[in-house]
C-alpha positions in Angstrom: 45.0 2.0 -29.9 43.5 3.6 -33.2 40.3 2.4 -34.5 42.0 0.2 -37.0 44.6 -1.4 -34.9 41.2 -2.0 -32.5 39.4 -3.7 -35.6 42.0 -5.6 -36.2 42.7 -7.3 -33.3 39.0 -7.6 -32.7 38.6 -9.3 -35.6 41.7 -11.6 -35.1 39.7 -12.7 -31.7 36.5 -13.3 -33.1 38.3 -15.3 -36.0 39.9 -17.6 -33.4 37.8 -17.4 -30.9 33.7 -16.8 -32.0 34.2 -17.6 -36.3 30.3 -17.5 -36.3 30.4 -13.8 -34.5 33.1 -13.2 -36.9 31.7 -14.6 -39.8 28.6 -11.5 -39.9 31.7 -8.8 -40.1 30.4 -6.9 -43.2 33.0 -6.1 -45.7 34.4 -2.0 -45.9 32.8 0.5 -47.0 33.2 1.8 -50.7 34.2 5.4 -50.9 30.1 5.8 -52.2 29.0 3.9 -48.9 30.4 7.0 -47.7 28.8 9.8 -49.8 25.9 9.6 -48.0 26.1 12.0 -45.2 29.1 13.9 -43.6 30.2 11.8 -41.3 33.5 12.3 -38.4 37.0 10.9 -39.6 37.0 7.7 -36.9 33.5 6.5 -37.8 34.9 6.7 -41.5 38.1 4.8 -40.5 35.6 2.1 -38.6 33.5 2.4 -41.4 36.2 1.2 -43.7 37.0 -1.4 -41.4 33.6 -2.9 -41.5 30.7 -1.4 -43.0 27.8 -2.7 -40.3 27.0 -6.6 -40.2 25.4 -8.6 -42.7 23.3 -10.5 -39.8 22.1 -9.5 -35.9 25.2 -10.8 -33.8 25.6 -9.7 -30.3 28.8 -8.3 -31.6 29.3 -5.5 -29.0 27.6 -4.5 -25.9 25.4 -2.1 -25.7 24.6 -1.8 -29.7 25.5 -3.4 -33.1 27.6 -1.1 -35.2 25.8 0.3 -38.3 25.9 0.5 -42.2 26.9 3.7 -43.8 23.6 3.6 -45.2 22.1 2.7 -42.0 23.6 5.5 -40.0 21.9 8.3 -42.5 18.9 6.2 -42.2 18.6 6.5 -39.1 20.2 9.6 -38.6 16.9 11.0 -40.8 14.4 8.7 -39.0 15.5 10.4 -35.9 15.0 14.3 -37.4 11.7 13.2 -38.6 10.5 12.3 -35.3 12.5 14.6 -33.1 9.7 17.5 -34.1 6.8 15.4 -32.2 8.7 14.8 -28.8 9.0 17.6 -26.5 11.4 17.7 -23.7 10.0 19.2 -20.6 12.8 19.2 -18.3 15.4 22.0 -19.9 18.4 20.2 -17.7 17.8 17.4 -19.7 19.4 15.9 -22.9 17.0 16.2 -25.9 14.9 13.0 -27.9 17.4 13.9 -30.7 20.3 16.3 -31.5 21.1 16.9 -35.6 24.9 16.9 -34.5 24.2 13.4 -33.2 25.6 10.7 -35.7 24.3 6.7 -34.6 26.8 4.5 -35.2 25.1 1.8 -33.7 21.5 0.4 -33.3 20.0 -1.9 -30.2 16.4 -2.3 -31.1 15.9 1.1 -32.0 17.9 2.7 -29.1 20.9 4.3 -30.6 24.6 4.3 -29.9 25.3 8.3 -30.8 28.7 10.2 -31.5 28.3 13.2 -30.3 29.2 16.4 -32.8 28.2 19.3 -31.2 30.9 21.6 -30.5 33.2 21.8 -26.9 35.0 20.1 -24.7 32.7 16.7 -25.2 33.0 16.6 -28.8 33.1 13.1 -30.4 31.8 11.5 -27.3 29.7 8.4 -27.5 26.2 8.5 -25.7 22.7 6.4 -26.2 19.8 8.1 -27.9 16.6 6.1 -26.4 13.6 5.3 -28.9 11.1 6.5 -26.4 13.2 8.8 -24.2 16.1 11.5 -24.2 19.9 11.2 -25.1 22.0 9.9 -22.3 25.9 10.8 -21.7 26.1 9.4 -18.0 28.6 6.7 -19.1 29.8 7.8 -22.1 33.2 7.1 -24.0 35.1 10.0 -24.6 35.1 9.1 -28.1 34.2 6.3 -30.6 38.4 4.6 -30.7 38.4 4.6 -26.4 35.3 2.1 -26.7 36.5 -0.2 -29.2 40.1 0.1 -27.1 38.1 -1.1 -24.3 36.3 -3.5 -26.2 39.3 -5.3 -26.9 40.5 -5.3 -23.4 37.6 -6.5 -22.3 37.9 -9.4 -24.4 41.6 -10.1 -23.2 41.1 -9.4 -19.7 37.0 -10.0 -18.8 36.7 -6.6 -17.8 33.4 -5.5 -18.0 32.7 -2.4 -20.3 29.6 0.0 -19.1 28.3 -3.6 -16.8 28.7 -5.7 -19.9 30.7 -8.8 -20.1 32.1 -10.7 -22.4 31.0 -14.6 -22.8 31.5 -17.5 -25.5 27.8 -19.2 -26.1 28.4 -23.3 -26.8 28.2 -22.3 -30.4 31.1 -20.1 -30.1 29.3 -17.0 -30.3 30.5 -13.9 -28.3 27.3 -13.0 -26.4 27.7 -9.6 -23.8 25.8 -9.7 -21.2 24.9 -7.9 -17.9 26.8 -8.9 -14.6 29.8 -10.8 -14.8 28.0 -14.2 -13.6 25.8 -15.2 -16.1 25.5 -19.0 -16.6 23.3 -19.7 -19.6 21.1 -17.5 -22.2 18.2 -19.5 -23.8 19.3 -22.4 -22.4 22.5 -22.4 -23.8 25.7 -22.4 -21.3 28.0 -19.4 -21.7 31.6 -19.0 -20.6 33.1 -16.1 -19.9 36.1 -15.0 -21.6 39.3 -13.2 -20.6 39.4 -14.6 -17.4 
């Protein structure tokens, strides 16, 4: 499924399903939302599907999809600081990679696509605040994700140990473990199944 095809039917979901989830969908991106930074052909075709969110919504799991203007925010944040941490352990992933473009942000931990050249180019990844990139359970690219996102949503698969639930506000809420019963006290039900 391409990445618009995926946004589409995610957004069809939400619409019927979670409208207040739905309702934080930021508009495209304008061809000068895109100007800021280089950035790989599907995060521009998600990008134009929704630039970001115009409010915190536990939209996806794992991280919230960024702005155009948040990725090369962050994106810089992340060069600025990668000359202070030092990676010890040379088998390791570093704190940050300049070929590493974050989509997506979870309280500072970021959801990376990863540019560097070979066989695992355009891979997604995390990129811990306080720690190093991590591609044990990757995606092999940004449109297999939101694929899987969608099926999870259908079929209450989980996706990386996240499921899918509906809050009593109609909010889509991911959470670890596919029992979960309740977050802050309010019931959740999970969907797709």
């Amino acid at each position: 499924m391409s990445i618009t095809a995926s946004w589409a039917e995610l957004d069809r979901w939400l619409a019927e399903h979670a409208p207040p989830t739905y309702a934080v969908l930021a508009p495209p991106a304008t061809s000068a939302d895109l100007q800021s930074m280089e950035l790989p052909t599907e995060l521009v075709e998600s990008l134009s599907c929704h630039n970001g969110v115009t409010a915190w919504a536990n939209l996806l799991p794992e991280a919230l999809p960024s702005s155009a203007t948040q990725i090369a925010e962050n994106w810089q944040l992340r060069m600025d600081l990668a000359e202070d941490y030092v990676v010890t352990d040379p088998a390791s992933e570093p704190y940050w990679h300049p070929a590493w473009i974050p989509w997506a942000d979870c309280d500072g931990d970021l959801q990376v696509i990863d540019l560097r050249p070979g066989p695992a180019y355009g891979r997604l990844g995390m990129a811990a605040h306080d720690g190093v990139g991590d591609f044990t359970t990757s995606w092999p690219n940004l449109g297999a994700y939101l694929s899987e996102v969608v099926h999870s949503l259908h079929h209450g698969t989980g996706v990386n140990g996240w499921y899918p639930y509906l809050t009593g506000r109609r909010e889509l809420w991911w959470d670890r473990g596919p029992d979960q019963r309740t977050v802050n006290d309010d019931p959740l039900v999970r969907v797709g199944v």
